[in-house]
C-alpha positions, 0 to 999 in steps of 0.5 A, spaced: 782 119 603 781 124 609 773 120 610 776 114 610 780 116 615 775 119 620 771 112 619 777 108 622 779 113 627 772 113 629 771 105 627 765 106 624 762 099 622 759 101 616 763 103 610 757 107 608 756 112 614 760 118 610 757 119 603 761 124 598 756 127 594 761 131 589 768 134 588 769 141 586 775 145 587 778 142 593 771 142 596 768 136 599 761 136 601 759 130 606 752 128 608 752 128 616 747 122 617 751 117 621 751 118 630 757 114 633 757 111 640 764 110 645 764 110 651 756 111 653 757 118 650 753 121 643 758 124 639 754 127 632 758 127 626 757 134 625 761 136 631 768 130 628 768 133 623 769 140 624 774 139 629 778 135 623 777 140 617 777 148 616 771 150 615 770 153 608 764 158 609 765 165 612 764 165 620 761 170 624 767 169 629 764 173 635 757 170 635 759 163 635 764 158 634 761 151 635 756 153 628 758 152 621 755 149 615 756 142 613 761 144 607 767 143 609 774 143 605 780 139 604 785 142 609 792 138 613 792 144 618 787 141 623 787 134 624 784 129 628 788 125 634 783 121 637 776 121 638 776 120 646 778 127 645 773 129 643 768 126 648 772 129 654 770 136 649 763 133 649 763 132 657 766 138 659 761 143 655 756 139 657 759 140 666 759 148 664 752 148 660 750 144 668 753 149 671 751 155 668 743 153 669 744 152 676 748 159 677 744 164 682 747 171 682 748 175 677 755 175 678 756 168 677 752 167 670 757 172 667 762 168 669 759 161 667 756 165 660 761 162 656 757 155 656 752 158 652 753 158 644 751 166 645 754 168 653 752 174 656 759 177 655 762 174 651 765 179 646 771 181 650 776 183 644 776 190 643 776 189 636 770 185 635 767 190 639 768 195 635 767 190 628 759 190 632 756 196 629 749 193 628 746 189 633 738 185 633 734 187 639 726 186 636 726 179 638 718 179 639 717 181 631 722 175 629 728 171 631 734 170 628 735 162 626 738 158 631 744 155 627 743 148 630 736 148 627 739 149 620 743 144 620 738 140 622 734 142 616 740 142 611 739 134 609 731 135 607 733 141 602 737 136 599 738 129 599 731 127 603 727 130 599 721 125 599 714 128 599 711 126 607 705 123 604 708 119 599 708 111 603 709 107 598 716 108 597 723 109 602 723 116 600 717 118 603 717 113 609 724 117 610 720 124 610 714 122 614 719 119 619 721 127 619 714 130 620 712 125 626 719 127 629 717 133 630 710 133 631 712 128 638 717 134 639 711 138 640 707 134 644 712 132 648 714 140 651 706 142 651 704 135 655 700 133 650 696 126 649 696 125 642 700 126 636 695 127 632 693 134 636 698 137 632 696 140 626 702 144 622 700 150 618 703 156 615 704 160 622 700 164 627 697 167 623 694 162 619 693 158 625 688 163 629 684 164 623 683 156 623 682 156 630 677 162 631 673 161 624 674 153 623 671 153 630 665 158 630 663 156 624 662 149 625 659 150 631 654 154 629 652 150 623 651 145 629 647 150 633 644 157 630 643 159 637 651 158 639 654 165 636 658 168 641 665 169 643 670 172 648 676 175 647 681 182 649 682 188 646 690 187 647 689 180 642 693 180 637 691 184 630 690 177 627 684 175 633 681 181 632 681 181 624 678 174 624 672 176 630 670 182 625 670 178 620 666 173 624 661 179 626 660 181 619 656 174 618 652 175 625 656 173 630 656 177 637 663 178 639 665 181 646 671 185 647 674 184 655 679 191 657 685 189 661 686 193 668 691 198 668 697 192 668 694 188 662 692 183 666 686 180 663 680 180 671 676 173 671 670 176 674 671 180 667 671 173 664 665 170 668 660 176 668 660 175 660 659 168 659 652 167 656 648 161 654 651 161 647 657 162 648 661 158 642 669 160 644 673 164 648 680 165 646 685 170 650 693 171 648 698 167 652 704 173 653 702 179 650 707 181 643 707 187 645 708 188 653 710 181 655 704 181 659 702 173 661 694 172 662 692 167 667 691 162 662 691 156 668 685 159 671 682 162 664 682 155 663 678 151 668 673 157 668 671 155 660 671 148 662 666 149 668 662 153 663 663 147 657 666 153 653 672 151 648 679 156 650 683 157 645 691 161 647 695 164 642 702 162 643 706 164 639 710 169 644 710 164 649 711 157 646 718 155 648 719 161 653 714 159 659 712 153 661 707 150 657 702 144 660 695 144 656 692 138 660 694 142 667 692 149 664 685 146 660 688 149 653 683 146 648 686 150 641 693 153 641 697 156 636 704 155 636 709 159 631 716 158 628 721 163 628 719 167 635 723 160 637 729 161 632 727 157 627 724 158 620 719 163 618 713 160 614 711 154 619 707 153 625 702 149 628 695 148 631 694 144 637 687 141 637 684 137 644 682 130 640 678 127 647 674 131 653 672 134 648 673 132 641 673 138 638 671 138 630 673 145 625 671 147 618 676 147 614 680 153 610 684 150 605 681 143 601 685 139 597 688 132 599 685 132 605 691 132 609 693 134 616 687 129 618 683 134 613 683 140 617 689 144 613 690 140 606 697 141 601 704 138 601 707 138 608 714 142 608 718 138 611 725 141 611 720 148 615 716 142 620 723 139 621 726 147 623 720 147 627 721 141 631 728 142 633 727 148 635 722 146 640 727 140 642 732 147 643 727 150 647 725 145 652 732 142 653 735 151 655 728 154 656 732 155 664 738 158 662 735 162 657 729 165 661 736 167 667 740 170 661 733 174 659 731 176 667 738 178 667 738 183 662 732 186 664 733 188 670 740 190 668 736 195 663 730 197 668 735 200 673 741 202 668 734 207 665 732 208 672 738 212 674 740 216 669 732 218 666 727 221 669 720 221 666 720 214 664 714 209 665 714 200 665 709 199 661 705 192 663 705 188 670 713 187 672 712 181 675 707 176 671 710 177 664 715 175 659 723 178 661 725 177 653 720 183 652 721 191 655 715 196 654 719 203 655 715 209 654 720 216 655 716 222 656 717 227 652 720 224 647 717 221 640 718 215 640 719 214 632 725 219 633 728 215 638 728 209 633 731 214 629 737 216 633 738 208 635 738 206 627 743 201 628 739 198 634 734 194 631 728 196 635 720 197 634 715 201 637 710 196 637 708 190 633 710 189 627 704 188 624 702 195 625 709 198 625 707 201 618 702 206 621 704 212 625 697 210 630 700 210 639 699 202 640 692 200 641 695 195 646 697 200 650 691 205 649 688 199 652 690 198 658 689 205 659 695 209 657 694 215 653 695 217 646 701 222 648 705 217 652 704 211 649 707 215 642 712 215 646 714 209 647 719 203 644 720 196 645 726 192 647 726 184 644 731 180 648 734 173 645 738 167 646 743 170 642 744 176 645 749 179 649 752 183 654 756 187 651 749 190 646 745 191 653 750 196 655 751 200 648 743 200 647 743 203 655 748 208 654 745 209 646 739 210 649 741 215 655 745 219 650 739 219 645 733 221 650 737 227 654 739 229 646 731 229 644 729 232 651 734 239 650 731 241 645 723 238 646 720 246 648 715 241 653 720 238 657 724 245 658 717 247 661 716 241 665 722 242 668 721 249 669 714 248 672 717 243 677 722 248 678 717 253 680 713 248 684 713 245 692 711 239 690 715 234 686 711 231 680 710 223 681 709 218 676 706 211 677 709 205 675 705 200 671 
C-alpha cells in the first residue's frame, strides 16, 4: 500500500513505475527505474523513497547520510508529507554544493564542507570520533566505491541482466543502451569525437599491454624497419613489463630519466627520436610521486615527428583535466577504481581519424569491441565506470580545492614539528591527492608498522611485496637510503579533516618515537651539534 501512495503523492502517471519484486518478512524490495518531474526540477526515486521508509541496511553514520541500499523496509516512523518538500530539499543541497565549489580560503571550505557527501570536517561528534579507529589514506592503489555508483549498477546485477550483444531481443537493446551510456560519458569528459574510440578492457593493466604490444606489433608487421619506442624509467611496472617483452622479439626500446622533480625534459624526448620510431608512451600522473608530465607538449612533439602517443591515465582521468584533441593523445588507458568505481574495468581510448589507428589484438573470440578486445561486455562494471566518470566531470572542481586543502594542510603540519624530512617530486605541476614523504632516519616499513591503523604504502602496490627503495624515486635521483625512508599518503573524495589531523599528529608521534631510538639520528644531532654549520637539505 505504501507504494501505491508514494505513486499518488507523486502523480506518477504510470501505475508501473514501482515494481515490487518480492515480499519477505516485512521487507520490500523496489526496482528504482522511474524519474519524476515537477516544477522543472528532477527528483530521483531513489532520493523519495529513502525520505519515506527507514532503511533496513546498516549505515555508516559518520560517513554519509544521503547513501543506502535500495531495500528498504516497511516502517510508519518516516512519512512522506509532499514531494515539493523534497524539491526545496533538492534546491537547497544543490545552492550549498554551488557554494562550496566557488569558496576561496581555507576557512571558507570548511565552513561550506557539509554540502559534500564526505565534508572536510564533517565528524564533529566526540563519539564518532572515537568509533574511527581505522581510516584509508592509500588512494593511488584504490578507491573505495562511490555509493552513487553502486546504485547505479544495483539494477544490472539484477533484473537488466541481458547480454549487451544480444539485438534481437529488449534485453539486449536494454544493455546495450547501458554500455553506449557509459561510453558517451567518456568521450564526453576527454573531449573526444567518437564513440567508438572507446574500447572497454579488464583495467589499466590490460589496456597498456594492448596499447603497447597491439600497436608495436602491428606496425612492425607493416614495417620491419619500425621498431623503436620511447618511454620513462618512472613508467608504471605494466609499461615496462610490456617493453621488456617487446625487447625480447627485437624491438629497441629507449628509457628517458627524469630530472631531479620527475618531470620528464623535451629536449630529452626530441634527442631521442629516430626514423623508425613506432611509439612513445609516458604516464600521465605518476602513481607514485604524483608528478604530472607535460603531456600537451609531449603530444604536439610526436604528431610533428608522426610518431603515435600514448598516456597512461589511470591516475589522472577524472582528476586533472583531460582534452585528447588539444593534448594530440593518440592511445589513452583509463581505469575504474582510482575514480571510486568498480575494480575489474577500464578502457582504451583509440584516435579513429588523423590518423587511424589499427593494433593487433590480445583476446580473439567473438570479435567484440570493433575486434580489438573480444568476450562478453560486463555490464553492470561498464555502467560503474560510466557513472563514476559522470561523478567526476560534474566534482572534479571541489574535489581537487578539498585535496589542495589537504595537502598543504599536511606539508606545513609536518614542516613545524620534523626536521629531516624531504617532498619527494615537483610540488607544483602534480596531482595534490598524492604526497610522497621521505623521513630521514627513519625506515619506512617501520613506519607503516607504528601506523597500522592508517592504511598507507611505501610505494606502488604492484610492487609493495618486495622490500626494494622505490624504483621511481631512485630514478629521479634519490638514493637508496632515503628512499627506504619514504611512505606515500593517497587523499580522497571521501576523506575528512578529522583523519588529516590524526594521521599528522600519528605521524609526528611515530617518527620522534622511531628517531630516539635510531643510533644514526642520535649521531647526526650530535655532529650538528658539534659543528658551526647548520646541515640543509633541498626540497625536491
Amino acid at each position: 500500500m505504501k507504494i501505491i501512495r508514494i505513486a499518488r503523492i507523486l502523480n506518477a502517471q504510470s501505475s508501473n513505475c514501482l515494481v515490487c519484486n518480492f515480499q519477505k518478512r516485512s521487507k520490500t524490495i523496489v526496482r528504482l527505474n522511474y524519474t519524476f518531474q515537477k516544477n522543472s526540477n528532477y527528483i530521483n526515486l531513489h532520493n523519495i523513497i529513502s525520505n519515506f521508509y527507514k532503511p533496513s541496511c546498516d549505515v555508516n553514520p559518520i560517513k554519509s547520510k544521503r547513501y543506502f541500499s535500495s531495500t528498504i523496509e516497511n516502517d510508519n516512523t518516516n512519512k512522506l508529507n509532499h514531494s515539493d518538500n523534497l524539491v526545496k530539499e533538492h534546491n537547497e543541497q544543490i545552492q550549498q554544493e554551488n557554494e562550496f565549489t566557488n569558496c576561496d580560503n581555507n576557512a571558507e571550505l570548511l565552513k561550506k564542507s557539509n554540502a559534500n557527501p564526505i565534508g572536510v570536517d564533517d565528524v564533529k561528534n566526540e563519539k564518532q570520533k572515537k568509533k574511527i579507529s581505522r581510516f584509508y589514506l592509500d588512494s593511488q592503489a584504490t578507491t573505495m566505491i562511490d555509493p552513487r555508483v553502486f546504485d547505479k549498477m544495483i539494477p544490472y546485477m539484477t533484473y537488466v541482466y541481458g547480454n549487451s550483444h544480444s539485438r534481437n531481443h529488449f534485453f539486449g537493446w536494454e544493455s546495450e543502451n547501458a554500455v553506449e551510456e557509459a561510453r558517451e560519458n567518456i568521450i564526453r569528459l576527454i573531449n573526444g569525437k567518437n564513440n567508438k574510440e572507446i574500447i572497454f578492457t579488464s583495467g589499466a593493466t590490460e589496456s597498456n599491454n594492448l596499447a603497447i604490444i597491439g600497436i608495436c606489433t602491428y606496425y612492425n608487421n607493416i614495417n620491419k624497419n619500425k621498431n623503436h619506442i620511447i618511454t620513462s624509467q618512472i613508467e608504471h611496472k605494466c609499461i615496462l613489463q610490456s617493453c621488456r617483452y617487446l625487447q625480447t622479439k627485437g624491438f629497441e626500446v629507449t628509457y628517458l630519466k627524469p630530472n631531479q622533480k620527475g618531470i620528464i625534459e623535451l629536449e630529452d624526448i626530441k634527442k631521442n627520436i629516430k626514423p623508425n620510431t613506432i611509439l612513445a608512451s609516458f604516464i600521465f600522473v605518476n602513481n607514485e610521486i604524483g608528478v604530472i608530465q607535460d603531456i600537451k607538449n609531449i603530444g604536439k612533439m610526436c604528431k610533428e615527428n608522426q610518431i603515435l602517443f600514448h598516456t597512461d591515465a589511470s591516475q589522472a582521468i577524472g582528476k586533472v583535466p583531460i582534452d585528447v584533441q588539444e593534448m594530440n593523445i593518440d592511445l589513452m588507458s583509463i581505469s575504474a577504481h582510482k575514480i571510486y568505481g568498480p575494480k575489474g574495468i577500464g578502457a582504451l581510448f583509440i584516435k579513429r581519424k588523423k590518423p587511424n589507428i589499427r593494433l593487433n589484438a590480445m583476446m580473439h573470440g567473438g570479435g567484440q569491441e570493433r575486434g580489438m578486445r573480444s568476450g562478453t561486455l560486463p555490464t553492470h562494471l561498464i555502467v560503474g565506470l560510466g557513472e563514476a566518470i559522470q561523478l567526476c566531470s560534474r566534482e572534479m572542481e571541489r574535489d581537487n580545492k578539498k585535496l589542495i586543502f589537504f595537502f598543504n594542510y599536511v606539508k606545513q603540519y609536518l614542516s613545524k614539528n620534523l626536521d629531516y624530512i624531504i617532498f619527494n617530486g615537483c610540488q607544483i605541476n602534480r596531482y595534490h591527492g598524492n604526497l610522497n614523504i621521505s623521513f630521514l632516519f627513519v625506515e619506512g616499513e617501520s613506519l607503516l608498522m607504528s601506523l597500522n591503523d592508517i592504511a598507507l604504502s611505501s610505494g606502488s602496490a604492484c610492487t609493495s611485496n618486495t622490500l626494494e627503495p622505490s624504483y621511481v624515486l631512485r630514478s629521479i635521483g634519490v638514493s637508496e637510503d632515503i628512499a627506504h625512508t619514504s611512505i606515500r599518503i593517497g587523499f580522497n573524495r571521501f576523506t575528512t579533516f578529522f583523519e588529516v589531523q590524526k594521521l599528522c599528529v600519528d605521524l609526528v608521534n611515530s617518527v620522534k618515537r622511531l628517531r630516539s631510538i635510531s643510533p644514526l639520528y642520535e649521531m647526526e644531532l650530535e655532529k650538528n651539534n658539534s659543528s658551526s654549520d647548520t646541515l640543509q637539505f633541498v626540497w625536491t
